[in-house]
RONU-984443 format. One record per residue (C-alpha): x negated, y negated, z negated; residue number from 1; chain; residue in one letter. Coordinates in steps of 0.2 Angstrom, whole numbers, plus 5000, padded with zeros to 4 digits. Each point is the difference from the previous one (the first is absolute). Last residue first. Layout:
N
X	Y	Z	NUM	A	a
...
REM end
This chain:
368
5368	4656	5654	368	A	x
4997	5014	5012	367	A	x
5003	4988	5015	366	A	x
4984	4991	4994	365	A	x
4990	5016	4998	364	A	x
5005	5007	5013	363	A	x
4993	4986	5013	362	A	x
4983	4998	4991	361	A	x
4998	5019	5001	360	A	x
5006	4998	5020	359	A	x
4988	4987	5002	358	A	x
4987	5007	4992	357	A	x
5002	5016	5011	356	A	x
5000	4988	5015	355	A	x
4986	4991	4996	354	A	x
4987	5016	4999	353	A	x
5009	5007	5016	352	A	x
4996	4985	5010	351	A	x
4982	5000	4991	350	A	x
4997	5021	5004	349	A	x
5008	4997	5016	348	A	x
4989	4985	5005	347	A	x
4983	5010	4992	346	A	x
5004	5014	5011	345	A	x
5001	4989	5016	344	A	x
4984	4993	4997	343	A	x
4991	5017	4994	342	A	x
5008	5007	5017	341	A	x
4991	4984	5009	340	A	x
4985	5000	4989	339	A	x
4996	5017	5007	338	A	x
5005	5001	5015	337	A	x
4989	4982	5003	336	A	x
4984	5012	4993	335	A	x
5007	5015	5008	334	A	x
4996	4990	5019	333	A	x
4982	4995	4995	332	A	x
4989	5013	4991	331	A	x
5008	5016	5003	330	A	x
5008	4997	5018	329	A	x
4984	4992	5004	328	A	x
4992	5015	4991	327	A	x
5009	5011	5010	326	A	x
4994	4992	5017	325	A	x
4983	5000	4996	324	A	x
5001	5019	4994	323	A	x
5008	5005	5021	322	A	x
5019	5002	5001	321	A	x
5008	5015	5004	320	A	x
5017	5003	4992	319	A	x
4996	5015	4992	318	A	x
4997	4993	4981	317	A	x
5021	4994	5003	316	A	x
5004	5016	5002	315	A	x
4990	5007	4988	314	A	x
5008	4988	4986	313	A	x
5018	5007	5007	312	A	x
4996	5016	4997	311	A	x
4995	4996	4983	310	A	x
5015	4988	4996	309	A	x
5012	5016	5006	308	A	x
4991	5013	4989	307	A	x
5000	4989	4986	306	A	x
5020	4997	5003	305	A	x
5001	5021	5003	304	A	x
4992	5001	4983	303	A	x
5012	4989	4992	302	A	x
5013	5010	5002	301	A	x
5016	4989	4995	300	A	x
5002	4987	5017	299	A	x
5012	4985	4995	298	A	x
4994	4991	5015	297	A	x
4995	4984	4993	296	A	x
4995	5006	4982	295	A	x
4993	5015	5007	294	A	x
4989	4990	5012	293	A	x
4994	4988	4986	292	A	x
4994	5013	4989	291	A	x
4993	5011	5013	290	A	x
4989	4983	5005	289	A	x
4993	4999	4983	288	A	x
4995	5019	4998	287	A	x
4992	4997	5018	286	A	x
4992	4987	4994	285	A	x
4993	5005	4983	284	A	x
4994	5016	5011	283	A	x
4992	4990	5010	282	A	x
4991	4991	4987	281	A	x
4992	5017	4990	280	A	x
4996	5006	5018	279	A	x
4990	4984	5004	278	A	x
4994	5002	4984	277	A	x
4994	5018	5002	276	A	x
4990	4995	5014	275	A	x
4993	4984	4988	274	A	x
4993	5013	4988	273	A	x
4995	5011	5015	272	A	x
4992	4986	5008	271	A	x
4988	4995	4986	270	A	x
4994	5020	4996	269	A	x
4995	4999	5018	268	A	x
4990	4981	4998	267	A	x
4992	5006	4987	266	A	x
4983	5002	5010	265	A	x
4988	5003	4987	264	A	x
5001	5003	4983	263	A	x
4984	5014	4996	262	A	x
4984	4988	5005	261	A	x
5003	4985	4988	260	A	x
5019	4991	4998	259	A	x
5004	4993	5017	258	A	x
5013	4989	5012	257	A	x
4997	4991	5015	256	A	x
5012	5012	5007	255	A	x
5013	4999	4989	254	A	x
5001	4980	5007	253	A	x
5003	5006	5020	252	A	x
5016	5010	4992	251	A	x
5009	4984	4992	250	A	x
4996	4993	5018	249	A	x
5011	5014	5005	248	A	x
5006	4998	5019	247	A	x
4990	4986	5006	246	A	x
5007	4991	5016	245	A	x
5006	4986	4993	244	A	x
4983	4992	4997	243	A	x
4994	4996	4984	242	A	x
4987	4996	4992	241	A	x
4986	4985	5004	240	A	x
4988	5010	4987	239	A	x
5008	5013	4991	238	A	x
5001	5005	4982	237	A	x
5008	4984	4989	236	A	x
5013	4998	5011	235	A	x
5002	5021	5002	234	A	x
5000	5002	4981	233	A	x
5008	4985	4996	232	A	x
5016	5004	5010	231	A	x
5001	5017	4991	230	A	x
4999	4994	4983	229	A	x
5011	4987	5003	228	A	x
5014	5009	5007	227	A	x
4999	5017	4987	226	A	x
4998	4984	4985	225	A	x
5019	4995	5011	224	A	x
5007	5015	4999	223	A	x
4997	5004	4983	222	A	x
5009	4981	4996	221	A	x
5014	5005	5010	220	A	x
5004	5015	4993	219	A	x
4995	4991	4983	218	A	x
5015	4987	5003	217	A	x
5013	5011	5007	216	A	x
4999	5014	4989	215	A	x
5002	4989	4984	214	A	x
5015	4990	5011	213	A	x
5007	5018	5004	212	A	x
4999	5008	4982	211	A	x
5017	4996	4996	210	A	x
5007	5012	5014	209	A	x
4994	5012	4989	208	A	x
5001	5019	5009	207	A	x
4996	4990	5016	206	A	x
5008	5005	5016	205	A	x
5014	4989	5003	204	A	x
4989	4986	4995	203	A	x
4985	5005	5015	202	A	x
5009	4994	5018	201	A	x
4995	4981	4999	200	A	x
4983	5003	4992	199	A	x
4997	5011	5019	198	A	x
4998	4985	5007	197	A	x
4989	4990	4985	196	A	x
4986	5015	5007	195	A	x
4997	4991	5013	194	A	x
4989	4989	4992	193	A	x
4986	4999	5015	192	A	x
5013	4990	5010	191	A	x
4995	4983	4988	190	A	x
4987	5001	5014	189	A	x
5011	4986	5007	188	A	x
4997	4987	4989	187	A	x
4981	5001	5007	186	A	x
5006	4987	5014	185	A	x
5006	4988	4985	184	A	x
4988	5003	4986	183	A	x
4984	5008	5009	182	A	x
5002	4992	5016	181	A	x
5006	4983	4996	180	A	x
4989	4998	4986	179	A	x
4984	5002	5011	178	A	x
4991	5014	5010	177	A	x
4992	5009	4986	176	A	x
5008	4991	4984	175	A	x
4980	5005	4990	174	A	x
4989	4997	5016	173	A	x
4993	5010	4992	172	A	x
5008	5017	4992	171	A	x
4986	5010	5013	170	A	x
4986	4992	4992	169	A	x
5004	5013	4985	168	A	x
4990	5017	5009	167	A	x
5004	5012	4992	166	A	x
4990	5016	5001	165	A	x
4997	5002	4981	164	A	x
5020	5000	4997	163	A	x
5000	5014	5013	162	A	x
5003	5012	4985	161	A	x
5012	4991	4991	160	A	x
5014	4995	5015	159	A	x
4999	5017	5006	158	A	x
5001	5007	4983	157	A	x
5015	4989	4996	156	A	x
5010	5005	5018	155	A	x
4996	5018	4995	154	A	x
5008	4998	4982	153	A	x
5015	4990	5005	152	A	x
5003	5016	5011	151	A	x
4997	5010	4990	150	A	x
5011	4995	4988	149	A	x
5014	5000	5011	148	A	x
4998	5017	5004	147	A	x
5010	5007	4982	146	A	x
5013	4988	5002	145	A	x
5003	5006	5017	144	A	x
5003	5017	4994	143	A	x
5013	4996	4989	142	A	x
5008	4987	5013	141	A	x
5002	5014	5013	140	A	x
5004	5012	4987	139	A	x
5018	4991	4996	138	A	x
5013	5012	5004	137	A	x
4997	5016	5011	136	A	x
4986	5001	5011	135	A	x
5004	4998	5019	134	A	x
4991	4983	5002	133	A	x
4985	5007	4997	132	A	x
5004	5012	5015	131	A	x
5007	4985	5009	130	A	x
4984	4992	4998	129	A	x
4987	5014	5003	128	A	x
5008	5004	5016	127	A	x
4998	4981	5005	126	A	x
4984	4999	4996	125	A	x
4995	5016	5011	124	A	x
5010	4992	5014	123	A	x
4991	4983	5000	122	A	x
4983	5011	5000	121	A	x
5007	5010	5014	120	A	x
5006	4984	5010	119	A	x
4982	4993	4996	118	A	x
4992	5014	5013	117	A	x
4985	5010	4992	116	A	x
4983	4999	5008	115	A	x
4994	4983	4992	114	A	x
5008	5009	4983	113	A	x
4989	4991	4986	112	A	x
4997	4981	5002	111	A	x
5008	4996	5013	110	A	x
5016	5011	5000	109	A	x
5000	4994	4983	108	A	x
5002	4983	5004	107	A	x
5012	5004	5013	106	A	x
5011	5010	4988	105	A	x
4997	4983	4987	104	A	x
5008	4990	5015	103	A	x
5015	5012	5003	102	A	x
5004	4999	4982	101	A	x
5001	4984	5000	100	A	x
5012	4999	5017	99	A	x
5010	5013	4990	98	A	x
5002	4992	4987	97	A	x
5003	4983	5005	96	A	x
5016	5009	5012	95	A	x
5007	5009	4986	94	A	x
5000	4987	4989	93	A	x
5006	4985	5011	92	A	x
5012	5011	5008	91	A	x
5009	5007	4982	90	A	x
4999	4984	4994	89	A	x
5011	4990	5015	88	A	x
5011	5014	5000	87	A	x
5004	4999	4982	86	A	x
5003	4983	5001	85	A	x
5010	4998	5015	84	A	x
5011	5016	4992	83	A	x
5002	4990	4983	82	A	x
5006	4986	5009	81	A	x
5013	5009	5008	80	A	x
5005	5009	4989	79	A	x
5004	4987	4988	78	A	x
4993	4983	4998	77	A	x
4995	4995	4984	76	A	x
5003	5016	4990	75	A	x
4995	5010	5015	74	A	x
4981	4989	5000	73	A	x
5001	5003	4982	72	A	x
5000	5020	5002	71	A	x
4988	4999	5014	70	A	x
4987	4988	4991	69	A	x
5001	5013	4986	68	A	x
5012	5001	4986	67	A	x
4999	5005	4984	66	A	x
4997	4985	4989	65	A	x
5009	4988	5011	64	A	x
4995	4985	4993	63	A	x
4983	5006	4997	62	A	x
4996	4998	5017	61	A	x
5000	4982	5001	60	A	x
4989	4998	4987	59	A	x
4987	5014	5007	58	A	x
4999	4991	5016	57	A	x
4995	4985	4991	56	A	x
4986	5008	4990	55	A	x
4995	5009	5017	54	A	x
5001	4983	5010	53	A	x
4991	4993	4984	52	A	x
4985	5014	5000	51	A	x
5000	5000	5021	50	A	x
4997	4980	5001	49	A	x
4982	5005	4985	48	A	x
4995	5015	5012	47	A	x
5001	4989	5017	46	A	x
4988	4985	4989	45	A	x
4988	5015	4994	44	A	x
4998	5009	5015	43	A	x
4999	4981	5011	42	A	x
4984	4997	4987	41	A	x
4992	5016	5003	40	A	x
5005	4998	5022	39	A	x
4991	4982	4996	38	A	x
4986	5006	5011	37	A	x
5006	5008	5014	36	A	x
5021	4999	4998	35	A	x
5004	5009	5016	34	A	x
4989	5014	4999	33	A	x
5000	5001	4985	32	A	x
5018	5000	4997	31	A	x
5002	5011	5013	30	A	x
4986	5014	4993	29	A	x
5009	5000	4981	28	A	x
5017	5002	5009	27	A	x
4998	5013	5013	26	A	x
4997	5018	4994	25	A	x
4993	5000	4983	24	A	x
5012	4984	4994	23	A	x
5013	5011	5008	22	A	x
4998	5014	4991	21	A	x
4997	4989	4983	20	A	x
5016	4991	5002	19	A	x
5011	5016	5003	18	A	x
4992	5008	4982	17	A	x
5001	4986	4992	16	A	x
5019	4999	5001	15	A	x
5003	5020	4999	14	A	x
4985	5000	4984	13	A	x
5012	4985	4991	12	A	x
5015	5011	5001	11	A	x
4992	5016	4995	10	A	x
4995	4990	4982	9	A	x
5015	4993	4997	8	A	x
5010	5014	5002	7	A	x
5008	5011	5016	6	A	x
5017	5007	5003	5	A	x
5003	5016	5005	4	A	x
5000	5008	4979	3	A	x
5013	4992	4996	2	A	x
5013	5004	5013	1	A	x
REM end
């Protein structure tokens, strides 16, 4: 049993790992895009709110050392509440993903397969998934700890070697559209931590469940210098940037990119780094969701459970809907998801919190 569990270290790359996916895909380019100016200050205010809700998160947690949210929502409720939560995880992460993953196949499809159909790409994807997914015991995490790296690597080079072509009138006006906007309005991008949701399923997991506040803090504090580095980089790069219909504004800036004569055109060597991070993540997902459908259906092969979630993911990749329309559902209507199932998380996980002492409080006195 040992040896399927995952240490401090593997713990902290599956929480980074989620956050810097999407920060590729979607949240660097909305913040932006919705921030202007101030998006740097909004960055750093979004990044300091998701410290403490980790922090707190992490206190409530460690009541029940070895519980995920499922296990306490069954402590405070029972079945049924168990079954409303596990359901409401397992859509929210199966759905996300694939409507992200159908975004990067359309990038792609742009960029490099203009012939090739983005259900194929999708497919391809998906294949590789559930065949990483299919190693026994813990070499999803193994593996992703050894990309993670370069994939903080890539986002630093990027941010270094357009450091000439920066243009820092592009910070100014400093608070963009005002303080409403980037305090109250830009709240919201609070969305580009996502990786606090799959927090709430990792203490069954960990090999030291008293690592989890060390792993909490510095997975969010990675996360967060991966934000800020890629938010500055297309702020301080592009004039009047962004529009929503750019796929990979992270990929516009490898372009302006070069060392002499010999390093040119990186972009390729960019993309496969980030491809293999889109698989890295998936995977994390569909590991994540397999856990929570097991849990509520009492299913032993987990193989078939990947196999299920991957089939699934492609369904919901082949319902047609244009890039505008997925980046709506990834921009706007997850962002309200989002803090909607975190809401109701947080709720149980206090409700529970109270009850346990309670009950402790309760003994204790009767005991004497």
């Amino acid at each position: 049993m040992e040896n399927t569990r995952i240490g401090k270290s593997e713990a902290i790359a599956l929480i980074v790992t989620i956050m810097v996916n999407q920060t590729i895909m979607i949240s660097s380019k909305t913040i932006v895009a919705d921030m202007n100016s101030s998006a740097i200050i909004n960055t750093v205010y979004i990044s300091i709110i998701a410290l403490i809700i980790s922090y707190v998160l992490y206190k409530l947690l460690s009541k029940f050392p070895t519980f995920d949210i499922l296990d306490i929502s069954n402590y405070l409720g029972g079945k049924i509440l168990k079954g409303f939560i596990g359901l409401s995880f397992l859509a929210y992460f199966i759905i996300f993903s694939s409507i992200l993953l159908k975004n990067f196949s359309y990038g792609l499809q742009t960029i490099y397969y203009t012939s090739s159909s983005v259900f194929f790409i999708v497919l391809l994807f998906l294949i590789g998934t559930f065949f990483v997914c299919s190693l026994k015991h813990n070499a999803i995490y193994r593996s992703n700890l050894l990309i993670l790296p370069l994939l903080i690597l890539s986002i630093l080079l990027l941010f270094i070697a357009n450091i000439g072509n920066f243009d820092y009138k592009n910070v100014f006006p400093i608070l963009g559209d005002g303080i409403n906007s980037t305090f109250f309005v830009g709240f919201s991008n609070l969305f580009a931590f996502q990786g606090l949701a799959y927090l709430l399923f990792l203490p069954p997991q960990l090999k030291d469940v008293n690592q989890l506040k060390k792993i909490t803090l510095i997975s969010i504090l990675f996360s967060t210098i991966y934000l800020l580095v890629s938010v500055s980089t297309i702020l301080l790069l592009f004039d009047s940037f962004i529009n929503n219909d750019e796929l990979f504004p992270l990929y516009s800036a490898v372009k302006y990119i070069e060392f002499g004569t010999f390093f040119q055109r990186l972009d390729s060597l960019f993309i496969l780094i980030w491809i293999i991070s889109c698989v890295s993540s998936l995977s994390i997902t569909v590991k994540t969701c397999c856990g929570i459908l097991r849990k509520l259906a009492n299913v032993k092969s987990e193989k078939f459970c990947s196999l299920i979630i991957c089939i699934t993911m492609l369904c919901v990749c082949l319902v047609r809907q244009t890039y505008a329309v997925s980046s709506f559902w990834a921009n706007t209507i997850f962002k309200y998801a989002f803090f909607t199932i975190m809401g109701i998380s947080f709720a149980v996980l206090l409700l529970a919190f109270c009850l346990k002492l309670f009950k402790n409080k309760y003994f204790i006195v009767t005991k004497k």
